[in-house]
N, C-alpha and C positions, 0 to 999 in steps of 0.2 A: 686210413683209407681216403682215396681221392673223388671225392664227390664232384662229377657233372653234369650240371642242368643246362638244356638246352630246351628254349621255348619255341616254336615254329610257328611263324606267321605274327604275335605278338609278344609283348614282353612281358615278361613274369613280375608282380610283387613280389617287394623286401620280404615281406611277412612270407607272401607264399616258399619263396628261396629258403627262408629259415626255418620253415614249417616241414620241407623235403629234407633239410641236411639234418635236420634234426631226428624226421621218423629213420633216414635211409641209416644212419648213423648209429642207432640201437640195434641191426644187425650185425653188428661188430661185436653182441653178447653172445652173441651163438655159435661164431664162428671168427678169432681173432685173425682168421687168414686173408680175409677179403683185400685183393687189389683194390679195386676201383669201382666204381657205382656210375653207371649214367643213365640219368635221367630224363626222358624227350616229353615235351608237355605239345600236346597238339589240339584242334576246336576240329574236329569231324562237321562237315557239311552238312550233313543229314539235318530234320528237320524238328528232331524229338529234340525236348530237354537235356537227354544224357549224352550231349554232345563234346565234354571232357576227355581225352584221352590220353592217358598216362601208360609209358612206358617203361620199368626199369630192367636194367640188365646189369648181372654182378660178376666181375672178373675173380675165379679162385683160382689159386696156381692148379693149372690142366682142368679146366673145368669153366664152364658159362651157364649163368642161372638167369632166368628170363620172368617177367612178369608184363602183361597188358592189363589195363582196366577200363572202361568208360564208363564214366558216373555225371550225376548233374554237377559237382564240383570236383577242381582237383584235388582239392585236402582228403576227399570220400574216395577217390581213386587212387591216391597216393596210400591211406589207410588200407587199402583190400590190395594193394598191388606188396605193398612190404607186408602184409599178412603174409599171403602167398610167399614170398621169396623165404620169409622163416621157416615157412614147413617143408619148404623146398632145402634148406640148409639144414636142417636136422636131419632129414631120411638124407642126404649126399655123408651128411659126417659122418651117420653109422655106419654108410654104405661104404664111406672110408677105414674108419676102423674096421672094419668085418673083415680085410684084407689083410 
């Protein structure tokens, strides 16, 4: 699978980059189909703490699985955002199989 991160407005840490291809990279347990992962790390203007926001979005042949999160960090948005996207790949592959 081809993992892309893109950071908008600053740059991302080593650690954080490997901390993303690492979680996005264990949903390749659940579904060995995944094209492509990208990843967009963005800082929301807003004025609260949870101004983190992570986006992933996962290419399967016919098919786009989508996750947002905003948290005080992006490791905490990146955990709830690939949470998400796995429960979202189980119900899509039964919803495959069932066909």
């Amino acid at each position: 699978m081809n993992i892309t991160i893109q950071s908008v407005r600053f740059d991302a840490s080593v650690q954080l980059e490997e901390f993303i291809q690492q979680k996005v990279g264990k949903l390749e347990q659940f579904f060995d189909g995944i094209v492509s992962a990208e990843v967009i790390l963005k800082l929301d203007k807003s004025d609260s703490t949870e101004n983190k926001v992570v986006e992933i979005s996962l290419s399967l042949p016919g098919n786009e699985l989508f996750a947002k999160k905003q948290n005080k960090t992006f490791e905490e948005g990146v955990d709830l955002a690939v949470d998400a996207l796995r429960k979202q790949l189980i119900k899509w592959k039964e919803k495959v199989r069932a066909k």
